[in-house]
Structures are given as C-alpha cells and as structure tokens.
Backbone atoms as SQL, in Angstrom:
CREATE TABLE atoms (id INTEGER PRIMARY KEY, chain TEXT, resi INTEGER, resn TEXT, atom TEXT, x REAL, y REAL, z REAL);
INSERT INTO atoms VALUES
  (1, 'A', 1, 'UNK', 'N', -1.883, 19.938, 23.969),
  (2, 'A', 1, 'UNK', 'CA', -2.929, 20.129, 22.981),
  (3, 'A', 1, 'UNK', 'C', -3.023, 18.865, 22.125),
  (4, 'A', 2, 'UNK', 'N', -4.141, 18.392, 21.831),
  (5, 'A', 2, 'UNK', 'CA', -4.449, 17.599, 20.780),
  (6, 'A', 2, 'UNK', 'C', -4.454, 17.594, 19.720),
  (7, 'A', 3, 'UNK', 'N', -3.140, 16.510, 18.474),
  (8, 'A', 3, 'UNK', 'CA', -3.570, 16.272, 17.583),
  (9, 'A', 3, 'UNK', 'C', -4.810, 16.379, 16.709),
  (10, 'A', 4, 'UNK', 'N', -4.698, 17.285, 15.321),
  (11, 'A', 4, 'UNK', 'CA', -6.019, 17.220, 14.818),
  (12, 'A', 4, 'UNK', 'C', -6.678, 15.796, 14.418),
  (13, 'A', 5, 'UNK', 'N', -5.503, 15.316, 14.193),
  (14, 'A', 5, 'UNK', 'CA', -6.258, 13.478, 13.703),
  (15, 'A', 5, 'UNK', 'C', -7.063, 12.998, 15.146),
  (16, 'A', 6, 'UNK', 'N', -6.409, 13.484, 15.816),
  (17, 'A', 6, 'UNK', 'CA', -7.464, 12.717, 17.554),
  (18, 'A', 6, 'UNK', 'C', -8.784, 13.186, 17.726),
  (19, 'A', 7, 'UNK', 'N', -9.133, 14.367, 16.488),
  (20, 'A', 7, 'UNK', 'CA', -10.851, 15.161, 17.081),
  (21, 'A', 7, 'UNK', 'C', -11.940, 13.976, 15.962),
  (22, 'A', 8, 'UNK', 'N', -11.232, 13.029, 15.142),
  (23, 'A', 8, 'UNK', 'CA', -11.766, 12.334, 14.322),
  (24, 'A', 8, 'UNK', 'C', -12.496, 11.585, 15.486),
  (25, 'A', 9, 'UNK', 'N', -13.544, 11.023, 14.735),
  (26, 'A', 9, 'UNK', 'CA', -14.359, 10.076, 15.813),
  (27, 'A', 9, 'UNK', 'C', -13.676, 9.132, 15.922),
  (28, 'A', 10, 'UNK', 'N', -13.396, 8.634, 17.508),
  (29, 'A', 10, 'UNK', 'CA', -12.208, 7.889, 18.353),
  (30, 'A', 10, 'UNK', 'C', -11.645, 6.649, 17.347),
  (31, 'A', 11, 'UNK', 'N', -12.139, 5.776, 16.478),
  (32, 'A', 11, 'UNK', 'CA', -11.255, 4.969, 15.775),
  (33, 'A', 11, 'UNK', 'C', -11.493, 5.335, 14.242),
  (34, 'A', 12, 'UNK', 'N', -11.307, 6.559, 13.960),
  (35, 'A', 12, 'UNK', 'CA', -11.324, 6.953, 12.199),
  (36, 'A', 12, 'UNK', 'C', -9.890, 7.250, 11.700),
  (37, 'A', 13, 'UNK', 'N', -9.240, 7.679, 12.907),
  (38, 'A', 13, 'UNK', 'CA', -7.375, 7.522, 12.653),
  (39, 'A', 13, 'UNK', 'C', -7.090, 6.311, 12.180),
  (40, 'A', 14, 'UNK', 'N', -7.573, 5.061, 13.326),
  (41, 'A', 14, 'UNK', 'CA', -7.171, 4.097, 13.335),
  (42, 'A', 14, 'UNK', 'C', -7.352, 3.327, 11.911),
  (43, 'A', 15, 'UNK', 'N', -8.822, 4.144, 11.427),
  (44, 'A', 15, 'UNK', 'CA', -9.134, 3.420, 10.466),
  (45, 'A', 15, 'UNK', 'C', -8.059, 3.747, 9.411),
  (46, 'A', 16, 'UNK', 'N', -7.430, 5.240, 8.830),
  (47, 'A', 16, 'UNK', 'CA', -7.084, 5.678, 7.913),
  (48, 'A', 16, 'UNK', 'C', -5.615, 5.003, 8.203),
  (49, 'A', 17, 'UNK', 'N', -5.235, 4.983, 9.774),
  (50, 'A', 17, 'UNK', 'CA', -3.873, 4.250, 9.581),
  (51, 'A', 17, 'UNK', 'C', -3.583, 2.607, 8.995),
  (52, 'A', 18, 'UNK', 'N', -5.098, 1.743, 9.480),
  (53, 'A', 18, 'UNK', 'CA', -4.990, 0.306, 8.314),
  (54, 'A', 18, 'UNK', 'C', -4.917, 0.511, 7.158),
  (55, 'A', 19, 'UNK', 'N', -5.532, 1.524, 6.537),
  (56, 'A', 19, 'UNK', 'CA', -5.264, 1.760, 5.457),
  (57, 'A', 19, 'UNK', 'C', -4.433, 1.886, 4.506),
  (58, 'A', 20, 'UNK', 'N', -3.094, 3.098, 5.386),
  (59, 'A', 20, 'UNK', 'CA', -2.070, 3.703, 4.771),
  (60, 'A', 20, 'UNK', 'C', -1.017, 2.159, 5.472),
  (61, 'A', 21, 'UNK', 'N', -1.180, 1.527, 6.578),
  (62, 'A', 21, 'UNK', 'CA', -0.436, 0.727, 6.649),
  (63, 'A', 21, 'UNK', 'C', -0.030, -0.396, 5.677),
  (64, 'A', 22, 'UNK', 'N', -0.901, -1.151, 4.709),
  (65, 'A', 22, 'UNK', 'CA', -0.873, -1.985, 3.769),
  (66, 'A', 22, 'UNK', 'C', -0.282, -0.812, 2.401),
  (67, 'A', 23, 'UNK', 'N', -0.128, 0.142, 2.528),
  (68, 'A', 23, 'UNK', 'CA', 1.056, 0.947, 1.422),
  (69, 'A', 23, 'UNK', 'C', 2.477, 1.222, 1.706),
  (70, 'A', 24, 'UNK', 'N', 2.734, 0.499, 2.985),
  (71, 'A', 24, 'UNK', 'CA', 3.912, 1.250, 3.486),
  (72, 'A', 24, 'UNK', 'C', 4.106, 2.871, 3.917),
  (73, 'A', 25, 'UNK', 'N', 3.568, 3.564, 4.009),
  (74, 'A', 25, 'UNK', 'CA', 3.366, 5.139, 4.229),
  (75, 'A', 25, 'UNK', 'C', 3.373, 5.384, 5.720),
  (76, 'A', 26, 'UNK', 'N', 3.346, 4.116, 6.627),
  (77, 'A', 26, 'UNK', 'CA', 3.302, 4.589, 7.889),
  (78, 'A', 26, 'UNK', 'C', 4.882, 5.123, 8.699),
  (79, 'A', 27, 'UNK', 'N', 4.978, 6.118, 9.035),
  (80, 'A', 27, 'UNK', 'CA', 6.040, 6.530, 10.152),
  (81, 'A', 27, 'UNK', 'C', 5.919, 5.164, 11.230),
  (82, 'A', 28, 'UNK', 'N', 7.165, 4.975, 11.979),
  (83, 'A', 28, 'UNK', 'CA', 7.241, 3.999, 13.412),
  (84, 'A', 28, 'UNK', 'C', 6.135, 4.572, 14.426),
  (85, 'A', 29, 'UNK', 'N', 6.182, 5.799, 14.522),
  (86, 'A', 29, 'UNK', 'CA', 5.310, 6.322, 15.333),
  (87, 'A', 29, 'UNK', 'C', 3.832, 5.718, 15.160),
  (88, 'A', 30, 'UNK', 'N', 3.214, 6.040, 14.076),
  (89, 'A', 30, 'UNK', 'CA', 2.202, 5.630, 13.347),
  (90, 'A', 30, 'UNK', 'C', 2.078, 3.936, 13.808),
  (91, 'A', 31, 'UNK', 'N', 2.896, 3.437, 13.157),
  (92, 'A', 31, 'UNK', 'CA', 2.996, 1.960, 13.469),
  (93, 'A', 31, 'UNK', 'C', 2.308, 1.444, 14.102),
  (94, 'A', 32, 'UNK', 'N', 3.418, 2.353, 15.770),
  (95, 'A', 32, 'UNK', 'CA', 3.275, 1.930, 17.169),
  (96, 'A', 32, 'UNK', 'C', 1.940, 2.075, 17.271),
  (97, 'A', 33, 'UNK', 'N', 1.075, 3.354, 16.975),
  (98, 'A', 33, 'UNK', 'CA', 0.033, 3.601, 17.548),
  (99, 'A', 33, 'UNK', 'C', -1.164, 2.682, 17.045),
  (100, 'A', 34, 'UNK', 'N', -1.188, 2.279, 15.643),
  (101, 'A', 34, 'UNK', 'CA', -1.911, 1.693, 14.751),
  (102, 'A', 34, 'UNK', 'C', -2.225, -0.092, 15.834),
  (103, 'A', 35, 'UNK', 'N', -0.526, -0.493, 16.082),
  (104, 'A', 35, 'UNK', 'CA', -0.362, -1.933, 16.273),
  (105, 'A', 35, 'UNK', 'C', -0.571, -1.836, 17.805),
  (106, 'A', 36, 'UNK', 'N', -1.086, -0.838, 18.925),
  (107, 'A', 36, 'UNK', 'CA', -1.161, -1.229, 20.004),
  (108, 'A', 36, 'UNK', 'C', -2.824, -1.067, 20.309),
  (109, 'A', 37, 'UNK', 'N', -3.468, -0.100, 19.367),
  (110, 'A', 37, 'UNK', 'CA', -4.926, -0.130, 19.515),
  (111, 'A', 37, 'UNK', 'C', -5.090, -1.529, 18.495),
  (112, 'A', 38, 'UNK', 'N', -4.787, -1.917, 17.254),
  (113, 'A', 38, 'UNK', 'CA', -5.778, -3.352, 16.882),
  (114, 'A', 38, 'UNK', 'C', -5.392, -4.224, 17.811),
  (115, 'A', 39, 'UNK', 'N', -4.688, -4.083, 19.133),
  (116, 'A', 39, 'UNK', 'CA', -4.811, -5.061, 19.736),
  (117, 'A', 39, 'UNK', 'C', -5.851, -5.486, 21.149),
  (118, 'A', 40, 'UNK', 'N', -6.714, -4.030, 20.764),
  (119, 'A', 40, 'UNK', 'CA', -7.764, -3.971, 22.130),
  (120, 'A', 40, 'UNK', 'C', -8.678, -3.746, 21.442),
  (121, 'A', 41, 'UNK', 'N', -8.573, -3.125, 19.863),
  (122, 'A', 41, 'UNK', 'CA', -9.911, -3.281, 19.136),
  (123, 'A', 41, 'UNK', 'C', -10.223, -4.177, 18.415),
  (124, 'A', 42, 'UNK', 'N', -11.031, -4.825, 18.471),
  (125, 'A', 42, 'UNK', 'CA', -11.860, -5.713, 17.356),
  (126, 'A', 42, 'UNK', 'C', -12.320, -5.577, 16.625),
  (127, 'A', 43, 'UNK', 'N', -12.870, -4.375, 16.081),
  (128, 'A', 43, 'UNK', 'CA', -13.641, -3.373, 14.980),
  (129, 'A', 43, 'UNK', 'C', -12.408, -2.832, 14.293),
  (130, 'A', 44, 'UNK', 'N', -11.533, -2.305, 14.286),
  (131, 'A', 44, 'UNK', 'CA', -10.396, -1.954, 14.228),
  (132, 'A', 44, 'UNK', 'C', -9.739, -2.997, 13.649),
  (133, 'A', 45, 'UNK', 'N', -9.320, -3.962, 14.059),
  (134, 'A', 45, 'UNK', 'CA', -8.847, -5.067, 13.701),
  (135, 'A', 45, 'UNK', 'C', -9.293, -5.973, 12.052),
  (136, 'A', 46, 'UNK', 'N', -10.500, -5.600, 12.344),
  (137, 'A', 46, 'UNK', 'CA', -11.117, -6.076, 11.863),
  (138, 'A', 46, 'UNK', 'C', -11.133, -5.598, 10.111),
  (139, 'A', 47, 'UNK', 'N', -11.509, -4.596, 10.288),
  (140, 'A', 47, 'UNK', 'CA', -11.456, -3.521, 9.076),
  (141, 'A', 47, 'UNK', 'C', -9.796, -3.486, 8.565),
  (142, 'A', 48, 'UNK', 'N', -8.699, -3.786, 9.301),
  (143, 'A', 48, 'UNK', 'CA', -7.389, -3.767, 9.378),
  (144, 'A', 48, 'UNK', 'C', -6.769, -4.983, 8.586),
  (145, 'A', 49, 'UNK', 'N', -7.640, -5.872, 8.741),
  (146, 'A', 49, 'UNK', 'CA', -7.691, -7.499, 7.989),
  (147, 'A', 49, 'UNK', 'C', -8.624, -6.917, 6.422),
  (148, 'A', 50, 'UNK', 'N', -9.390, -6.515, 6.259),
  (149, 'A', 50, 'UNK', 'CA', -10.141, -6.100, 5.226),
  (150, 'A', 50, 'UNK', 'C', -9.127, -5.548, 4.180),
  (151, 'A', 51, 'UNK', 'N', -8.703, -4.104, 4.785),
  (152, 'A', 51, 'UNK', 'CA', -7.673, -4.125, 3.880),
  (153, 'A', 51, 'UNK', 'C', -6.794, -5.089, 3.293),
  (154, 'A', 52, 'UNK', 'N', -5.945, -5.495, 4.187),
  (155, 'A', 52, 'UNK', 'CA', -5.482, -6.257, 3.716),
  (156, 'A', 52, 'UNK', 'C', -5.313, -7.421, 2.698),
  (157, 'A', 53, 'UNK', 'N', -6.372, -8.103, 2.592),
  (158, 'A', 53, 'UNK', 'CA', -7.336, -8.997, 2.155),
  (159, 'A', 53, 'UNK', 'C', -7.673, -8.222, 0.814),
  (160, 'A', 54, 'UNK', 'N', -7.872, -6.774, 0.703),
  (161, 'A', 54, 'UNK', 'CA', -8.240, -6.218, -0.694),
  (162, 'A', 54, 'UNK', 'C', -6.424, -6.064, -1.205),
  (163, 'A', 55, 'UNK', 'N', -5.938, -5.493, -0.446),
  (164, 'A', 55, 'UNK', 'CA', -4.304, -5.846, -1.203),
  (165, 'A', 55, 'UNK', 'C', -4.086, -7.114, -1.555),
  (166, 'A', 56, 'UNK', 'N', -3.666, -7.926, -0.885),
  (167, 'A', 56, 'UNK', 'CA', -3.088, -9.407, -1.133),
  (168, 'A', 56, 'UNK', 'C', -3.446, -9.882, -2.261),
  (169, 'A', 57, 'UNK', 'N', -5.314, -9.654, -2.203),
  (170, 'A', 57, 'UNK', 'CA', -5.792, -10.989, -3.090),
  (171, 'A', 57, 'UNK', 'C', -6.797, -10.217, -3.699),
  (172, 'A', 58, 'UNK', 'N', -7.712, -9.303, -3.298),
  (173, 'A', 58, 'UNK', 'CA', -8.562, -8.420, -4.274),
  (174, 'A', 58, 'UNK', 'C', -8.023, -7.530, -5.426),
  (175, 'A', 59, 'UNK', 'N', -6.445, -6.830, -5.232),
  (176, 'A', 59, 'UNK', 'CA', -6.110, -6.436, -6.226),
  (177, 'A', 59, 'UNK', 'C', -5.146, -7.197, -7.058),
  (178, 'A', 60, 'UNK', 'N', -4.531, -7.956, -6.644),
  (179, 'A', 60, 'UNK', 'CA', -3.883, -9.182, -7.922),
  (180, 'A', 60, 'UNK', 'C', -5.371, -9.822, -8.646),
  (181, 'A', 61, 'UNK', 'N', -6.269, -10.487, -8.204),
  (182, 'A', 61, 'UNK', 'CA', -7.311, -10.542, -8.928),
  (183, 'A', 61, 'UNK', 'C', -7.899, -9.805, -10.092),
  (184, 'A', 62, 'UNK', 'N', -8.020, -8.680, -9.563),
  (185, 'A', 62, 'UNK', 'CA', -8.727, -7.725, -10.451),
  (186, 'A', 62, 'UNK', 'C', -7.274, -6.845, -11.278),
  (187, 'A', 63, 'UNK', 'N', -6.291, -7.016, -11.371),
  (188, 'A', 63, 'UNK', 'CA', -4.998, -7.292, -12.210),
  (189, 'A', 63, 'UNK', 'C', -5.195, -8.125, -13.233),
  (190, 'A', 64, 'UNK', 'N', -5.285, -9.411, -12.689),
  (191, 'A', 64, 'UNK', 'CA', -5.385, -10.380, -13.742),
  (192, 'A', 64, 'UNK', 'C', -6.608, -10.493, -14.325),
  (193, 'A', 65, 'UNK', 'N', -8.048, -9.920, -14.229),
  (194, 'A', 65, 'UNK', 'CA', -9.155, -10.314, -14.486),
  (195, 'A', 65, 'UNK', 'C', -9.130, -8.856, -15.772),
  (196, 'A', 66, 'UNK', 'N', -8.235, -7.741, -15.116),
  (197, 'A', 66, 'UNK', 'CA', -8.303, -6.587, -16.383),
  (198, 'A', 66, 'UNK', 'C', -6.916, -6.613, -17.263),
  (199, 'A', 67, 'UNK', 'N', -6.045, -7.583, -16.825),
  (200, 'A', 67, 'UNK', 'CA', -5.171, -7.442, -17.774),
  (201, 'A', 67, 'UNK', 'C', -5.517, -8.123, -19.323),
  (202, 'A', 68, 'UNK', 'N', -4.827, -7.626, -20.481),
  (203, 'A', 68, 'UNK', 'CA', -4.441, -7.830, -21.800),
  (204, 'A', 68, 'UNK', 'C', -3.082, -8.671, -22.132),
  (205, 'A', 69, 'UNK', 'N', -3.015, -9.935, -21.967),
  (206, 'A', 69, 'UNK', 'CA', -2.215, -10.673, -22.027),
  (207, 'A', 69, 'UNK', 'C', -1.625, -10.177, -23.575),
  (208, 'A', 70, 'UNK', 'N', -2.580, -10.361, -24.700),
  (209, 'A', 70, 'UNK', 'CA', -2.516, -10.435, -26.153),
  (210, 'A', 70, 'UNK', 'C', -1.238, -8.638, -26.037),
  (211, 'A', 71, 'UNK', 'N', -1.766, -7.897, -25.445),
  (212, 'A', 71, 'UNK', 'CA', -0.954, -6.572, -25.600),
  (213, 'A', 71, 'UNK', 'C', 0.576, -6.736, -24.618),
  (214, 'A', 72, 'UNK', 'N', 0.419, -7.555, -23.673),
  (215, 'A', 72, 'UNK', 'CA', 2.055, -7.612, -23.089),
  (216, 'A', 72, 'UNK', 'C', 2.631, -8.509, -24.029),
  (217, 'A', 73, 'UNK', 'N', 2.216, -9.338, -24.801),
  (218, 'A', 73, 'UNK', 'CA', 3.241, -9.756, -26.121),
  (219, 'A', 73, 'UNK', 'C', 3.788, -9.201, -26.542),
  (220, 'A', 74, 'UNK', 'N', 3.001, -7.868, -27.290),
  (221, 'A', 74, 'UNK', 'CA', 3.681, -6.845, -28.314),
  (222, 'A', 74, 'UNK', 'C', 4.376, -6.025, -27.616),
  (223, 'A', 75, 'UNK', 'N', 4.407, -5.765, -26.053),
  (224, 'A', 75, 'UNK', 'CA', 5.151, -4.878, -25.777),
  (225, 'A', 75, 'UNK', 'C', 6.546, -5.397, -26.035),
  (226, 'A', 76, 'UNK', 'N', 7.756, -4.217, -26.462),
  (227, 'A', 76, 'UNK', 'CA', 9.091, -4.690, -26.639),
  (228, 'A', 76, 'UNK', 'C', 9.496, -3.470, -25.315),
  (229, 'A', 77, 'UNK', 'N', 10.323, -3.679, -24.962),
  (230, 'A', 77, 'UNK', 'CA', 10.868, -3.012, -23.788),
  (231, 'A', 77, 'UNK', 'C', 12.431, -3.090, -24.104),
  (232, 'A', 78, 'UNK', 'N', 13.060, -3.806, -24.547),
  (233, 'A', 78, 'UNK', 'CA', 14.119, -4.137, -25.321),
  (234, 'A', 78, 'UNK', 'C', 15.129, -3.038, -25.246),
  (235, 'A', 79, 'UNK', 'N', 14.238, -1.808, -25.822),
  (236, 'A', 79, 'UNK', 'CA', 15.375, -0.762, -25.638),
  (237, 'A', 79, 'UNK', 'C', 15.404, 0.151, -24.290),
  (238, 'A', 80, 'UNK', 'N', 14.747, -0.137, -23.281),
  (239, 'A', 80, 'UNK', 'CA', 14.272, 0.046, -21.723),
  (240, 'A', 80, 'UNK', 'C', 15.814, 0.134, -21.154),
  (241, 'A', 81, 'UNK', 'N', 16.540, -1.216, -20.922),
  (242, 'A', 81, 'UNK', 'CA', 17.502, -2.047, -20.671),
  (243, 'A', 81, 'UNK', 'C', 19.043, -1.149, -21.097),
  (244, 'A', 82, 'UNK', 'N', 18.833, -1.226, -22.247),
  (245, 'A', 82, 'UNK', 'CA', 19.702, -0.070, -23.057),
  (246, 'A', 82, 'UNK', 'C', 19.997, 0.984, -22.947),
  (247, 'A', 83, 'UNK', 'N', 18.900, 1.734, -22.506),
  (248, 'A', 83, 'UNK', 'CA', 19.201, 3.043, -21.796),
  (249, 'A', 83, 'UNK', 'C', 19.367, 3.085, -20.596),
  (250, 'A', 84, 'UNK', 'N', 19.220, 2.240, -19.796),
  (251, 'A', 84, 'UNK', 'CA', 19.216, 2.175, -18.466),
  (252, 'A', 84, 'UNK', 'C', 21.079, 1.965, -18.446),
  (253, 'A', 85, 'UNK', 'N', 21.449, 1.457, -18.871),
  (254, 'A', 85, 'UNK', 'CA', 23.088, 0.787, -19.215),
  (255, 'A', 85, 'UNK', 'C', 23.496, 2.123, -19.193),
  (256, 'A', 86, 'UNK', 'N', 23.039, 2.653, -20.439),
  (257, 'A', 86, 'UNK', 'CA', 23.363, 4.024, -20.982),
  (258, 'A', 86, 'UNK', 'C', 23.629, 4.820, -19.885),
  (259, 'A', 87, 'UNK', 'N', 22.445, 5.011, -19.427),
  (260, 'A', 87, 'UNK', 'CA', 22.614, 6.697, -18.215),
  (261, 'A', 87, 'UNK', 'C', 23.498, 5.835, -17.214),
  (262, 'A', 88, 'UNK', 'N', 23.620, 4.548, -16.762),
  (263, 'A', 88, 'UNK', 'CA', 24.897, 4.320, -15.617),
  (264, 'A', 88, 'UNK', 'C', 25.960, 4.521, -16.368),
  (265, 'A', 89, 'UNK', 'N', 26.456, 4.594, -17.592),
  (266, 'A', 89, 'UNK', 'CA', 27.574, 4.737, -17.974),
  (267, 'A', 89, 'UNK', 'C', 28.041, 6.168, -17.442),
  (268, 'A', 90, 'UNK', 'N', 26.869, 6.635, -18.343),
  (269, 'A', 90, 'UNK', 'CA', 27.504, 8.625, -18.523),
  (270, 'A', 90, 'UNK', 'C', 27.539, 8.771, -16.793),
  (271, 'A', 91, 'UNK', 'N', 26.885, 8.274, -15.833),
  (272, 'A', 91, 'UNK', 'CA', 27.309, 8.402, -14.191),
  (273, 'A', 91, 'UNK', 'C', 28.984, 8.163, -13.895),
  (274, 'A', 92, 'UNK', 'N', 29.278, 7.363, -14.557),
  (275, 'A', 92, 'UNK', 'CA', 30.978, 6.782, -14.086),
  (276, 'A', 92, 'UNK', 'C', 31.973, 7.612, -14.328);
C-alpha cells in the first residue's frame, strides 16, 4: 500500500522534503529519498536551491535589516550566566 505523502502530486513530497531539509527535520530515510530524486529532477532541484538561498542569505538579511541594534545594547543578560552556573551546581 501506498504512503499517504505519495497520493501528493508526484513532486509535492519532494517539494515539502527541500523544505524541511534546510531545518534539519529530515529522517535518513527522508534524506535518501529527497537526495536521489534532486538528482533526476531539475524542477525539484531547483526549488531545493531556492530554499536554500532563502535560509543562507534571505533570512540573515532580513535579521539584520529588522534588527534593533540600539535595544541589544541595553539588553543585560548578565544574570543568564549565573543561573545557568546555578542549576549545574544543584545537578552535582
């Protein structure tokens, strides 16, 4: 019997697996299947680079284009560090 992801129109898996692949979320299985079709699809492939391309460099961009430099000044985190010490202690 067939997978329900296989009744998707023939490369919409493929698509959702470029997707989840640039998050890390893929199983080996997944992987395998993802990395042996972009290698006979070109459409596939293609859209597979897209993502990517919006990770790498579209969302560090739009990071830095919405960040508040003036507000990570004021952040103090200071006591972050401190508690972190803290709860490994009470572990020992």
């Amino acid at each position: 019997m067939m997978n329900e992801d296989w009744k998707l129109d023939g490369h919409e898996r493929f698509k959702e697996l470029g997707a989840l692949a640039n998050t890390g979320a893929l199983t080996s299985a997944d992987w395998l299947q993802l990395e042996s079709h972009l290698r006979i699809c070109e459409d596939c492939r293609q859209i597979n680079d897209q993502y990517r391309l919006l990770i790498n460099v579209g969302m560090p961009l739009l990071a830095a284009a919405f960040s508040h430099p003036q507000e990570q000044e004021k952040w103090d985190d200071s006591g972050v560090d401190a508690g972190r010490r803290a709860s490994i202690r009470n572990l020992e």
